[in-house]
PDB file of N, H, CA, C and O in Angstrom:
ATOM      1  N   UNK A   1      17.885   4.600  -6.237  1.00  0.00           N
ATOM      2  CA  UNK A   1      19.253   5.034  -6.108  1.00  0.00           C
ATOM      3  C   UNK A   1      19.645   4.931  -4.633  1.00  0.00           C
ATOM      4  O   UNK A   1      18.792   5.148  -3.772  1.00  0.00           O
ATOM      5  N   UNK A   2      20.699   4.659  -4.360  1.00  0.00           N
ATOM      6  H   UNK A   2      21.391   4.482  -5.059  1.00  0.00           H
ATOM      7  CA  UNK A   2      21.455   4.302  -3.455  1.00  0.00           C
ATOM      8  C   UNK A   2      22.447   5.590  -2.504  1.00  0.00           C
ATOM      9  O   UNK A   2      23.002   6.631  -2.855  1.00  0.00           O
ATOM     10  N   UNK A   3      22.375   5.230  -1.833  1.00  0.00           N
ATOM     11  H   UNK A   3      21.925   4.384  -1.547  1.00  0.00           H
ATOM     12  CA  UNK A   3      23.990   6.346  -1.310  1.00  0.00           C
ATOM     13  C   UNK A   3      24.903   6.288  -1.819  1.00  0.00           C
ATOM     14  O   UNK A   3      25.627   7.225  -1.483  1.00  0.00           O
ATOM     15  N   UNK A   4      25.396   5.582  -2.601  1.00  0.00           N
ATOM     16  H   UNK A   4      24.809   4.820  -2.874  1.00  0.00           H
ATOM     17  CA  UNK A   4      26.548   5.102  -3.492  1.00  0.00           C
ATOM     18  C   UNK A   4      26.381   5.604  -4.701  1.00  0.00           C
ATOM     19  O   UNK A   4      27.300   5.401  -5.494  1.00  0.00           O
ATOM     20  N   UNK A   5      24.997   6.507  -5.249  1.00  0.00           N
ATOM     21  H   UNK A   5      24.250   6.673  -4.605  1.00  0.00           H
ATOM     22  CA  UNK A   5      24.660   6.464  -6.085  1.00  0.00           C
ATOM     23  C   UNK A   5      24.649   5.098  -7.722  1.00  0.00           C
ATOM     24  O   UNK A   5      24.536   5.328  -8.926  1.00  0.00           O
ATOM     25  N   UNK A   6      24.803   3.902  -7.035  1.00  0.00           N
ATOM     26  H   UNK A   6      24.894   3.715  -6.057  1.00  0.00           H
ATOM     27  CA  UNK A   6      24.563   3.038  -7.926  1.00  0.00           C
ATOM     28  C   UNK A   6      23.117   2.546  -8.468  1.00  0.00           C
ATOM     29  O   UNK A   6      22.158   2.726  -7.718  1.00  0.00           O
ATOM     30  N   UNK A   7      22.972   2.125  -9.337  1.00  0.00           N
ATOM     31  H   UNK A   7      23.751   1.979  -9.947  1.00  0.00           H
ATOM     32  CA  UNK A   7      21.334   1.951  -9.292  1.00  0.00           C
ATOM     33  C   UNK A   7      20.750   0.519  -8.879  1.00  0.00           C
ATOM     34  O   UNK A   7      21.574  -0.395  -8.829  1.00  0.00           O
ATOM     35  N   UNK A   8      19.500   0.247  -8.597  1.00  0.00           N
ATOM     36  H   UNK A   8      18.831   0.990  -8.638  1.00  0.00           H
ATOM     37  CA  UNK A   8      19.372  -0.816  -7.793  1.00  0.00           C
ATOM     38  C   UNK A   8      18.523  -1.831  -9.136  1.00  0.00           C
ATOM     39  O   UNK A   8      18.207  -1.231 -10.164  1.00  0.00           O
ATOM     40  N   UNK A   9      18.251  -3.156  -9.029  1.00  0.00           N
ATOM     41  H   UNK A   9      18.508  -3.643  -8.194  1.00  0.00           H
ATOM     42  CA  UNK A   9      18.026  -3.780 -10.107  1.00  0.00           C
ATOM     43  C   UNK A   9      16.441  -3.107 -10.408  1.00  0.00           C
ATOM     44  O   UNK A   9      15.782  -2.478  -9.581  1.00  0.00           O
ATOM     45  N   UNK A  10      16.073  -3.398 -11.694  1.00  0.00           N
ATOM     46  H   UNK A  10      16.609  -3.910 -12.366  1.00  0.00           H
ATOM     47  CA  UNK A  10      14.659  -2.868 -12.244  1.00  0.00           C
ATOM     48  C   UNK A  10      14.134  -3.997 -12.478  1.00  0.00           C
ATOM     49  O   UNK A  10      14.669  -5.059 -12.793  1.00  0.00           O
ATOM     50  N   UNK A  11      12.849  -3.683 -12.280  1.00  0.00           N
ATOM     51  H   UNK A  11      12.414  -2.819 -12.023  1.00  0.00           H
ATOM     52  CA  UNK A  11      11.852  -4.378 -12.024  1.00  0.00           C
ATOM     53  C   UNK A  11      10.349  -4.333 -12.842  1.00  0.00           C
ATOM     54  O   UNK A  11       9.770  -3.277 -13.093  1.00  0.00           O
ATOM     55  N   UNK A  12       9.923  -5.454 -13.144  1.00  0.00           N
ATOM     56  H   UNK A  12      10.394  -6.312 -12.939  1.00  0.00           H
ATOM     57  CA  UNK A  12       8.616  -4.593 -13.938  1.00  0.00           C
ATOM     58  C   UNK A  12       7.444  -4.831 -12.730  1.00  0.00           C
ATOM     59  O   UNK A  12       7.684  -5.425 -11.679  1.00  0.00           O
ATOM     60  N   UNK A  13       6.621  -4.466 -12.956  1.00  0.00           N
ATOM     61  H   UNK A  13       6.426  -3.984 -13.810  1.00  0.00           H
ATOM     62  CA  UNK A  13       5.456  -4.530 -12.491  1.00  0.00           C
ATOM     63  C   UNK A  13       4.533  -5.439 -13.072  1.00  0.00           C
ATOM     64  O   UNK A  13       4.184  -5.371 -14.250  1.00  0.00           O
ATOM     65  N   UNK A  14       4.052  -6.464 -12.092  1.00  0.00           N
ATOM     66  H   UNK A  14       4.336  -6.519 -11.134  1.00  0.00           H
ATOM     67  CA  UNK A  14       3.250  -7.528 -12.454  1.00  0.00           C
ATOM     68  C   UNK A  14       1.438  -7.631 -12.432  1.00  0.00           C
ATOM     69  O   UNK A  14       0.840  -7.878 -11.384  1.00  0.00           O
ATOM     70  N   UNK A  15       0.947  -7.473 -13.340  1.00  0.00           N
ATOM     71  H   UNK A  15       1.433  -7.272 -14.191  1.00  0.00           H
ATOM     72  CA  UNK A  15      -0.636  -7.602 -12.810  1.00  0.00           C
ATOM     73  C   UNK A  15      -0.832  -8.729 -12.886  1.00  0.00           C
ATOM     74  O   UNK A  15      -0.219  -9.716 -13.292  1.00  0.00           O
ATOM     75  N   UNK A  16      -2.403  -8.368 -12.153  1.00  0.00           N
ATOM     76  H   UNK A  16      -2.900  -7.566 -11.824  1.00  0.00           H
ATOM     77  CA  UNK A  16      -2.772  -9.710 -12.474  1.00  0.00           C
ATOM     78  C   UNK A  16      -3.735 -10.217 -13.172  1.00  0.00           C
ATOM     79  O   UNK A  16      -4.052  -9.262 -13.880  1.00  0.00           O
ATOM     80  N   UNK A  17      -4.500 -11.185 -13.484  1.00  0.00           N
ATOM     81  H   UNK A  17      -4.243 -11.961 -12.908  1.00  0.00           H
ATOM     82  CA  UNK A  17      -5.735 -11.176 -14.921  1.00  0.00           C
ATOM     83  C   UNK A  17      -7.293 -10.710 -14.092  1.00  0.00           C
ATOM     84  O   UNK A  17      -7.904 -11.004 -13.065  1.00  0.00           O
ATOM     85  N   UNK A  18      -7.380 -10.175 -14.799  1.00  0.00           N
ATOM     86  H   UNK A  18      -6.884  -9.937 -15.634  1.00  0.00           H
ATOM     87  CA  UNK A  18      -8.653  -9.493 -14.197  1.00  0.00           C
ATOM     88  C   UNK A  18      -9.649 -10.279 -13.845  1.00  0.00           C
ATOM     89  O   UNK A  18     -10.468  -9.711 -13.123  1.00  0.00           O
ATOM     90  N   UNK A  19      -9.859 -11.304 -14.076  1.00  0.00           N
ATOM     91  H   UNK A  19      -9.193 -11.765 -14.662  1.00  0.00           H
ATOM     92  CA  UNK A  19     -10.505 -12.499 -13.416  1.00  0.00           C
ATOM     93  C   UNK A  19     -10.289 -12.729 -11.618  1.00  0.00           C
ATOM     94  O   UNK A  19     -11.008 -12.852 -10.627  1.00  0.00           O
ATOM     95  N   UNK A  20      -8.620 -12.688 -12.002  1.00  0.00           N
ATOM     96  H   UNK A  20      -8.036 -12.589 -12.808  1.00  0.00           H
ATOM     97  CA  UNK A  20      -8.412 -13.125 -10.717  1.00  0.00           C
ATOM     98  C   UNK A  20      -8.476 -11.439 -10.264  1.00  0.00           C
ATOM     99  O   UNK A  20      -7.635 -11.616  -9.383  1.00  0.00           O
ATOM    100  N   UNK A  21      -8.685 -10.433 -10.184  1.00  0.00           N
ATOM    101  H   UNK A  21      -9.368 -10.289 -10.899  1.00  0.00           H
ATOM    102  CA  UNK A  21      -8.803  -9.385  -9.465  1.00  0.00           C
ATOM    103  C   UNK A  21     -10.376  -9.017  -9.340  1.00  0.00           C
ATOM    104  O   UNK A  21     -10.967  -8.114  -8.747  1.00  0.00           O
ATOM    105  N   UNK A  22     -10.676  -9.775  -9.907  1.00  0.00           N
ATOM    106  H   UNK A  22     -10.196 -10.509 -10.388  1.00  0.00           H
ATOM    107  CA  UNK A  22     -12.662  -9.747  -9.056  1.00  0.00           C
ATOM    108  C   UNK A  22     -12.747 -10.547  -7.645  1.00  0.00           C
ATOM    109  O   UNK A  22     -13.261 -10.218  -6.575  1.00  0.00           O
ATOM    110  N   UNK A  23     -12.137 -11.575  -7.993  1.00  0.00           N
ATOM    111  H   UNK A  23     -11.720 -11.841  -8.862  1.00  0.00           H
ATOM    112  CA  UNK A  23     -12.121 -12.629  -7.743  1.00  0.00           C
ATOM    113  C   UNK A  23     -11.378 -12.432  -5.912  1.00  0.00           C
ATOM    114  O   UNK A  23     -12.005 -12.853  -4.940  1.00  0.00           O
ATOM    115  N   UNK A  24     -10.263 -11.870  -5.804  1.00  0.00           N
ATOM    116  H   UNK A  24      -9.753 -11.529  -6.594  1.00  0.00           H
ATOM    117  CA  UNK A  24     -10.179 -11.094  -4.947  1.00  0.00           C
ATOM    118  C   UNK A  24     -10.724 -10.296  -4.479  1.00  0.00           C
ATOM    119  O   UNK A  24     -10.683 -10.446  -3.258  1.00  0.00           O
ATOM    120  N   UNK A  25     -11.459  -9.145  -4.868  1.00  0.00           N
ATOM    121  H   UNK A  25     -11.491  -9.023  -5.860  1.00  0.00           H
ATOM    122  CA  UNK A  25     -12.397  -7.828  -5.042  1.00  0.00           C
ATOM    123  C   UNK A  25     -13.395  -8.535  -3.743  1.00  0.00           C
ATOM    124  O   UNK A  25     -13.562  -8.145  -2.587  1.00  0.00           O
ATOM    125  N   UNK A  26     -13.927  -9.665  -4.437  1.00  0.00           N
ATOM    126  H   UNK A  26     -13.791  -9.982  -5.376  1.00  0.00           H
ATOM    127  CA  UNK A  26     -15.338 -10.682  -3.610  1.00  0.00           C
ATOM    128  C   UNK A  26     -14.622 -11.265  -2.423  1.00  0.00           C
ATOM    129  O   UNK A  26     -15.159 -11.293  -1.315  1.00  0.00           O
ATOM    130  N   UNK A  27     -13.366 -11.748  -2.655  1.00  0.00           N
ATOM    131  H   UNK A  27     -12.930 -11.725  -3.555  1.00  0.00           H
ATOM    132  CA  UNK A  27     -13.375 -12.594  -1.723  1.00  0.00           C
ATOM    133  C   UNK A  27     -13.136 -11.106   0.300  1.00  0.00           C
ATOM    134  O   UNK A  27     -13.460 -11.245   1.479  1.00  0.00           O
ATOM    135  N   UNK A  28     -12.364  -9.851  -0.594  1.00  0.00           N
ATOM    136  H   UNK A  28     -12.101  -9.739  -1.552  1.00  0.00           H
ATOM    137  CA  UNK A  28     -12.014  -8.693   0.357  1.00  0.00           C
ATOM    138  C   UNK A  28     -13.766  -8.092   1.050  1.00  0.00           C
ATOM    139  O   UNK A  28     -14.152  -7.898   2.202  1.00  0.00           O
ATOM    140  N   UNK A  29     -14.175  -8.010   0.247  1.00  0.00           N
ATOM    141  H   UNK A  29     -13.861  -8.167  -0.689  1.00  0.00           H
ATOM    142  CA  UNK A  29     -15.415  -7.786   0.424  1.00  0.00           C
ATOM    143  C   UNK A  29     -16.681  -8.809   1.543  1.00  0.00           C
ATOM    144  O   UNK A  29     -17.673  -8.640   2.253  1.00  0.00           O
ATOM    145  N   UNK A  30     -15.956  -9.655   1.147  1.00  0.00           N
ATOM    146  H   UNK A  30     -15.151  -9.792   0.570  1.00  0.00           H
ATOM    147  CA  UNK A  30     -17.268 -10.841   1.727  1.00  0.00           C
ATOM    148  C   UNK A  30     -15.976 -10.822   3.140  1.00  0.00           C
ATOM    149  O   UNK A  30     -16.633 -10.723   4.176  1.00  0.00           O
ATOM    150  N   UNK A  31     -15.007 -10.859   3.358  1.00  0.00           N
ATOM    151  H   UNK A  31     -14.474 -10.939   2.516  1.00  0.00           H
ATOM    152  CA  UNK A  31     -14.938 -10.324   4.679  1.00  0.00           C
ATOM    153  C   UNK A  31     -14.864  -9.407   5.335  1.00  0.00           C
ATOM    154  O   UNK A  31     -14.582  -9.654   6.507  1.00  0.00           O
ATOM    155  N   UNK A  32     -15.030  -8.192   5.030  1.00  0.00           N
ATOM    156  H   UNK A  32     -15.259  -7.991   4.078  1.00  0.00           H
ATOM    157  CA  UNK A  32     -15.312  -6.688   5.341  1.00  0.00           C
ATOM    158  C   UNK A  32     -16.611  -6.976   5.664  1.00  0.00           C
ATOM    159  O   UNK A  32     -16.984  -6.602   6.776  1.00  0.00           O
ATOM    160  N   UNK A  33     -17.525  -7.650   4.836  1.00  0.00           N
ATOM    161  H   UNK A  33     -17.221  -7.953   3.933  1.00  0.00           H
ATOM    162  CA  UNK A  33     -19.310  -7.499   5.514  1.00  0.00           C
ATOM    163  C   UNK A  33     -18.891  -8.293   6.627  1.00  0.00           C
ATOM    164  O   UNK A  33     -18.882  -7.613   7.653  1.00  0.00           O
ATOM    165  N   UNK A  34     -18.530  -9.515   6.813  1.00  0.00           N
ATOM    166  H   UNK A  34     -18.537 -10.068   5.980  1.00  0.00           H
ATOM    167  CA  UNK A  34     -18.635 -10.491   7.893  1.00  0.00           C
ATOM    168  C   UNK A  34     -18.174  -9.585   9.154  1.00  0.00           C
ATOM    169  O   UNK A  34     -18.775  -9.715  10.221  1.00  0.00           O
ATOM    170  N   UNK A  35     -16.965  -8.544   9.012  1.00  0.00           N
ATOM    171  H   UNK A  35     -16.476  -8.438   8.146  1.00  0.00           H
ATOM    172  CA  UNK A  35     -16.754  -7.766  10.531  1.00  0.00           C
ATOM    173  C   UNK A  35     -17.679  -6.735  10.940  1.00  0.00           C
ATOM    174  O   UNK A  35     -17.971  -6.470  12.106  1.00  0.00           O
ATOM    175  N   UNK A  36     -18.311  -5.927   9.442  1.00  0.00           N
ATOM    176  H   UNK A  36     -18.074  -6.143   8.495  1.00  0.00           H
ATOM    177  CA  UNK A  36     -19.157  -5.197   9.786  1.00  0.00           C
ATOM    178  C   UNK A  36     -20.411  -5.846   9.865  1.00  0.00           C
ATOM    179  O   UNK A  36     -21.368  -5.071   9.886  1.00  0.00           O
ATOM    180  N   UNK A  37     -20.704  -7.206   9.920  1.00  0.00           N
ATOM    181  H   UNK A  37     -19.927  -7.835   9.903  1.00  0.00           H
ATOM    182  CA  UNK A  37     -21.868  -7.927  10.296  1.00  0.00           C
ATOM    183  C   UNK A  37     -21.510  -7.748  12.098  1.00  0.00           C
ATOM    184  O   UNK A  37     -22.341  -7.084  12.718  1.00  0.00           O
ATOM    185  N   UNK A  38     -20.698  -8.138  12.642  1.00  0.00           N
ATOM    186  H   UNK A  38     -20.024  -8.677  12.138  1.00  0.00           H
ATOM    187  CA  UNK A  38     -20.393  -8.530  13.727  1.00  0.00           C
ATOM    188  C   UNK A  38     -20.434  -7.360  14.769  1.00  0.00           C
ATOM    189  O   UNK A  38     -20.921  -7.668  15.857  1.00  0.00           O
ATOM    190  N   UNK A  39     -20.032  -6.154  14.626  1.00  0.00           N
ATOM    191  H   UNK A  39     -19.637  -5.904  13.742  1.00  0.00           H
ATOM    192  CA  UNK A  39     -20.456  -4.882  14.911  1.00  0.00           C
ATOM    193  C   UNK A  39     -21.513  -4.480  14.844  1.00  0.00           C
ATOM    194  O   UNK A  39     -22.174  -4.188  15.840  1.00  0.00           O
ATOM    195  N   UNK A  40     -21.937  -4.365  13.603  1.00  0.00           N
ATOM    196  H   UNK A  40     -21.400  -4.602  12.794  1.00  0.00           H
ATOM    197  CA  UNK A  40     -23.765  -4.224  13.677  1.00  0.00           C
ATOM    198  C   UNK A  40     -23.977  -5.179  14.781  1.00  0.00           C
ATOM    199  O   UNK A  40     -23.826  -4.594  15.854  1.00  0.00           O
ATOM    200  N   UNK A  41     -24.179  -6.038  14.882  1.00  0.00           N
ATOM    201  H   UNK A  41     -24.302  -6.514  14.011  1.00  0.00           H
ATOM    202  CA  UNK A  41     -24.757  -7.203  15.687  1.00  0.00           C
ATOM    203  C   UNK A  41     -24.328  -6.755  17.377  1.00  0.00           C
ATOM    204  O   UNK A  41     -25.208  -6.495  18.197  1.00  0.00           O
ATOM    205  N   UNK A  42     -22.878  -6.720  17.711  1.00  0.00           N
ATOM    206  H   UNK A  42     -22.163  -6.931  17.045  1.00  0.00           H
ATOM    207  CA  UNK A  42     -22.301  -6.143  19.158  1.00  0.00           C
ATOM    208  C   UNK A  42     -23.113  -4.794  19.368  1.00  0.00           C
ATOM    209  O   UNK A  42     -23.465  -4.528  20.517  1.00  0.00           O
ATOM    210  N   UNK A  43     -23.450  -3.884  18.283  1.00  0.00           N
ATOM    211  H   UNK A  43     -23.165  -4.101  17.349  1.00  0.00           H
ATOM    212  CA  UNK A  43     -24.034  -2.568  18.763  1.00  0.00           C
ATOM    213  C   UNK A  43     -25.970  -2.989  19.140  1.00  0.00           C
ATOM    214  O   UNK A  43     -26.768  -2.414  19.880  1.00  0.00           O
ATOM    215  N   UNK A  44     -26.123  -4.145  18.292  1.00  0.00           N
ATOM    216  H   UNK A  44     -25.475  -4.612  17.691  1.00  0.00           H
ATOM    217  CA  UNK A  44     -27.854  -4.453  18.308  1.00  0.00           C
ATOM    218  C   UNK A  44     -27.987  -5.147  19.530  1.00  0.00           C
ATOM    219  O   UNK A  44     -29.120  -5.259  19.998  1.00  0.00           O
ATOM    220  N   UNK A  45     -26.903  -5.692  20.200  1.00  0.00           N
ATOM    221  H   UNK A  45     -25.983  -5.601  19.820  1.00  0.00           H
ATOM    222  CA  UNK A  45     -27.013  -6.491  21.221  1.00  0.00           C
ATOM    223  C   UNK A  45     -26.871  -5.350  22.575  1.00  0.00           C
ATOM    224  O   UNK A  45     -27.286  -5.708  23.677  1.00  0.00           O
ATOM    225  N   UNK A  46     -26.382  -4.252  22.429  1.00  0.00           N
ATOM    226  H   UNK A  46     -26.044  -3.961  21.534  1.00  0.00           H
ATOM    227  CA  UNK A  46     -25.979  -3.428  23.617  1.00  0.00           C
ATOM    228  C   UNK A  46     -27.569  -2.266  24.018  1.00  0.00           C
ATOM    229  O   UNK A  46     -27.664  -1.541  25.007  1.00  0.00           O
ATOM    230  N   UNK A  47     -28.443  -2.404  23.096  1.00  0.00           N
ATOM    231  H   UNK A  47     -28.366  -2.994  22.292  1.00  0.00           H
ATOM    232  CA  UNK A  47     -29.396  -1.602  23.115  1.00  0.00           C
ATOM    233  C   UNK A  47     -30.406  -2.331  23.245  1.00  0.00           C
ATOM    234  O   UNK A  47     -31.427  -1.774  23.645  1.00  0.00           O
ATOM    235  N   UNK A  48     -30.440  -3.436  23.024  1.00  0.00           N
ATOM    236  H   UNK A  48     -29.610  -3.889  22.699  1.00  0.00           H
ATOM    237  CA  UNK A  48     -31.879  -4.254  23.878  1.00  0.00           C
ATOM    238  C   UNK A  48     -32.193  -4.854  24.957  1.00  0.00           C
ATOM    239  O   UNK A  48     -31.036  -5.264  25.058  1.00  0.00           O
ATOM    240  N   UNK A  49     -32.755  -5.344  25.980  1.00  0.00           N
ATOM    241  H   UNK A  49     -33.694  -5.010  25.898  1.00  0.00           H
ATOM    242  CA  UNK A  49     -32.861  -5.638  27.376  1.00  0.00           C
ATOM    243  C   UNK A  49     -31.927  -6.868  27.385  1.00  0.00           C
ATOM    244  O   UNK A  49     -30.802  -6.929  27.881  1.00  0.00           O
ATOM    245  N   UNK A  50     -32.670  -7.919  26.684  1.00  0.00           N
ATOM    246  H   UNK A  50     -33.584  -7.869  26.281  1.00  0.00           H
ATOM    247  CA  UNK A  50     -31.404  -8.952  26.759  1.00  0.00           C
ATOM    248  C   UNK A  50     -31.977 -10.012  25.692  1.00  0.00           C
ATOM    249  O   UNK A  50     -33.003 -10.670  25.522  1.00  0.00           O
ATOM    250  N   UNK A  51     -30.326  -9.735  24.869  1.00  0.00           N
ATOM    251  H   UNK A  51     -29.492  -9.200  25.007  1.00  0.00           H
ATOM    252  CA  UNK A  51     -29.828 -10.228  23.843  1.00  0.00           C
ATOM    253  C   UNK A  51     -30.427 -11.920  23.617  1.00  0.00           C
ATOM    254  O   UNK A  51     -29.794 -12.812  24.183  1.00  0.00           O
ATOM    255  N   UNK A  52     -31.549 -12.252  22.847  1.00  0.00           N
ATOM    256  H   UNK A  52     -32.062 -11.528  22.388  1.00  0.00           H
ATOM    257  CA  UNK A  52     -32.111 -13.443  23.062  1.00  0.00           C
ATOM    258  C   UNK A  52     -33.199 -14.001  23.567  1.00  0.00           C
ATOM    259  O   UNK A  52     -33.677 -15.121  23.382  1.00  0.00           O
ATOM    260  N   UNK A  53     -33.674 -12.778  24.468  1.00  0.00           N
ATOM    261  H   UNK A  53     -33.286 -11.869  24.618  1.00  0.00           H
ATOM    262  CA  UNK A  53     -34.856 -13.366  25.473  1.00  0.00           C
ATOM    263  C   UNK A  53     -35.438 -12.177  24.954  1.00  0.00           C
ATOM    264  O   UNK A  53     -36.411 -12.371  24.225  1.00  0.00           O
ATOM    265  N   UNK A  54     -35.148 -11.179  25.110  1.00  0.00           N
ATOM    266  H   UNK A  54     -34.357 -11.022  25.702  1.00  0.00           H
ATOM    267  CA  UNK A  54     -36.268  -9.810  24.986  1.00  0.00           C
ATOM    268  C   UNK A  54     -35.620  -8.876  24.388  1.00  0.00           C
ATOM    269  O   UNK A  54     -34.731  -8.194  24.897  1.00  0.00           O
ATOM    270  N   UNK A  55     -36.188  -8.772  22.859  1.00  0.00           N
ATOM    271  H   UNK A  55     -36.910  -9.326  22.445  1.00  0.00           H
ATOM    272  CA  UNK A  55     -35.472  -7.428  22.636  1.00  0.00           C
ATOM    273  C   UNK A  55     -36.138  -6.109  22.253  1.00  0.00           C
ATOM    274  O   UNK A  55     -36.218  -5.504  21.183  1.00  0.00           O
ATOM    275  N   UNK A  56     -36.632  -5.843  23.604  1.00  0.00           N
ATOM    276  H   UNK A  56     -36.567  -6.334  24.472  1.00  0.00           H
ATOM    277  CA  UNK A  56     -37.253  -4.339  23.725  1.00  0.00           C
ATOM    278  C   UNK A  56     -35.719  -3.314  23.619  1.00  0.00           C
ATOM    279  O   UNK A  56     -34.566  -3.441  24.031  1.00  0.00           O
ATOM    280  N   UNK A  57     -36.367  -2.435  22.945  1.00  0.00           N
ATOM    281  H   UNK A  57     -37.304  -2.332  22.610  1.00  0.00           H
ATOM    282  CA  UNK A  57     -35.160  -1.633  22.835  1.00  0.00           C
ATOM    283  C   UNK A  57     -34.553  -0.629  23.870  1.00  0.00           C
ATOM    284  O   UNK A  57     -35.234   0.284  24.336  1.00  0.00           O
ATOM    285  N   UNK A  58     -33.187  -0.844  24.227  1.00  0.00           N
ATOM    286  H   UNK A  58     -32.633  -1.586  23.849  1.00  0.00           H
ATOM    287  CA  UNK A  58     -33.617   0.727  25.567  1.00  0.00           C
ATOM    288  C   UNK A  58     -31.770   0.850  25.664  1.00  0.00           C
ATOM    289  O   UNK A  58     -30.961   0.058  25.180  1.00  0.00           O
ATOM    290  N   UNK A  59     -31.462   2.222  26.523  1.00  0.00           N
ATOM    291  H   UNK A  59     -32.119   2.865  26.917  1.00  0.00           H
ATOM    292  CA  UNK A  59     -30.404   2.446  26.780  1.00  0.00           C
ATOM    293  C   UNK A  59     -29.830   2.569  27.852  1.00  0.00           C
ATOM    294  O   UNK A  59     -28.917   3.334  28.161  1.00  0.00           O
ATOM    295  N   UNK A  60     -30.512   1.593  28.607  1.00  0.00           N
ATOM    296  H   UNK A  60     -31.254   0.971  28.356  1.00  0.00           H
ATOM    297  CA  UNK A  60     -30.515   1.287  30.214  1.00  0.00           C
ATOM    298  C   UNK A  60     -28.783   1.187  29.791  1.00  0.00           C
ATOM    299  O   UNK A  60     -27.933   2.062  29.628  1.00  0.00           O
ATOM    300  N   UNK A  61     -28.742  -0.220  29.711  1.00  0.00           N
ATOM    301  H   UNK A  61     -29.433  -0.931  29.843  1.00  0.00           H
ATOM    302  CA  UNK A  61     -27.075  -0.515  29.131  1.00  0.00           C
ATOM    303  C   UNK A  61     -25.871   0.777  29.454  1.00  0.00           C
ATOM    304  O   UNK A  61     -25.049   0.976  30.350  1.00  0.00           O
ATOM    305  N   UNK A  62     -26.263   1.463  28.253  1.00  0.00           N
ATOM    306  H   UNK A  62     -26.930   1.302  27.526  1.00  0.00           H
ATOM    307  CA  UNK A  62     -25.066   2.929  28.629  1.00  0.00           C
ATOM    308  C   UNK A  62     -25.507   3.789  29.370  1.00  0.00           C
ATOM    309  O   UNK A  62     -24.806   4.792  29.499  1.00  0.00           O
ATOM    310  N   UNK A  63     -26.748   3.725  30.086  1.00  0.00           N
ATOM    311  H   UNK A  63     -27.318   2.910  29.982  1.00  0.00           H
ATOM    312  CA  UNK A  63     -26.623   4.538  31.137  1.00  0.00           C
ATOM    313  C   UNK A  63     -26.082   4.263  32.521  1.00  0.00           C
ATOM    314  O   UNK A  63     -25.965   5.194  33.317  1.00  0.00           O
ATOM    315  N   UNK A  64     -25.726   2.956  32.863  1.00  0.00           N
ATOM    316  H   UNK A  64     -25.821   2.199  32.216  1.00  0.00           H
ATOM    317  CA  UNK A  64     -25.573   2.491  33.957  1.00  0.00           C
ATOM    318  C   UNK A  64     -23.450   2.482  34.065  1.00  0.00           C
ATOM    319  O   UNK A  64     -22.688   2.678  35.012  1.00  0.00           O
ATOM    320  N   UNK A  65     -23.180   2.114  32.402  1.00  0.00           N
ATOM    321  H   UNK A  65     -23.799   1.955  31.633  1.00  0.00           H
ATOM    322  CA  UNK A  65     -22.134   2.451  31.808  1.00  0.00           C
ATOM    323  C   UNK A  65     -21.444   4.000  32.234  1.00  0.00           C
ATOM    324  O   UNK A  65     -20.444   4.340  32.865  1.00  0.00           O
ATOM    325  N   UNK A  66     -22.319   4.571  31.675  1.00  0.00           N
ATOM    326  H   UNK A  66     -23.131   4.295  31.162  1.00  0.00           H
ATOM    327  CA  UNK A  66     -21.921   6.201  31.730  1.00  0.00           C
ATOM    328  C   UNK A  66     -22.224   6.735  33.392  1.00  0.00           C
ATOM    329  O   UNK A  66     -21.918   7.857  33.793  1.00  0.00           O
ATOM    330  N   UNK A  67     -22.714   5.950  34.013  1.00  0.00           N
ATOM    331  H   UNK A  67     -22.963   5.038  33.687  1.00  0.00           H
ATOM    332  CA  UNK A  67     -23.248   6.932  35.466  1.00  0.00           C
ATOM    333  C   UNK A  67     -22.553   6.017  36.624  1.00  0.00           C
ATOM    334  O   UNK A  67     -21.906   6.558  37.521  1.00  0.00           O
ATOM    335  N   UNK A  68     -22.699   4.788  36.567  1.00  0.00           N
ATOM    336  H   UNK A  68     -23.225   4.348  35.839  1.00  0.00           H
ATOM    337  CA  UNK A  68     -22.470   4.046  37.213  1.00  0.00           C
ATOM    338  C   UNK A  68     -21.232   3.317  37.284  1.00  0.00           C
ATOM    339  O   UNK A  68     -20.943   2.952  38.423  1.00  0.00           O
ATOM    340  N   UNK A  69     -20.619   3.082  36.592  1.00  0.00           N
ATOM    341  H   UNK A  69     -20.854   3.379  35.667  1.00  0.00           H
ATOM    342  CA  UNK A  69     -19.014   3.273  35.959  1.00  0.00           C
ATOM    343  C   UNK A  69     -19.114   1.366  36.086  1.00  0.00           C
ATOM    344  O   UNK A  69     -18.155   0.673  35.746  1.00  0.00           O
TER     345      UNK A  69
END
């Protein structure tokens, strides 16, 4: 409804075949892992000495971060 109180056109509501709403489901999904792949990965890379050559684990990284600015 309107300020005019006229009514505005109606509409139905469209689904869609449930095929194609898996189908979507996978495709939302398989890129949600790919960003939370990429994060995992930016956080695995910030806690080891260096990313590729040695990955002893340590928090040298944010401490030099946090103290050292």
């Amino acid at each position: 409804m309107t300020i005019t109180g006229k009514v505005g056109a109606k509409t139905e509501i469209k689904n869609v075949r449930p095929w194609m709403r898996y189908l979507l489901l996978g495709v939302c999904l398989a890129i949600s892992a790919s960003i939370l792949y990429f994060y995992v990965l930016l956080f695995y890379a910030s806690i080891v000495k260096a990313f590729g050559a040695d990955f002893t684990l340590t928090l040298k990284h944010y401490h030099i971060v946090f103290t050292e600015g």
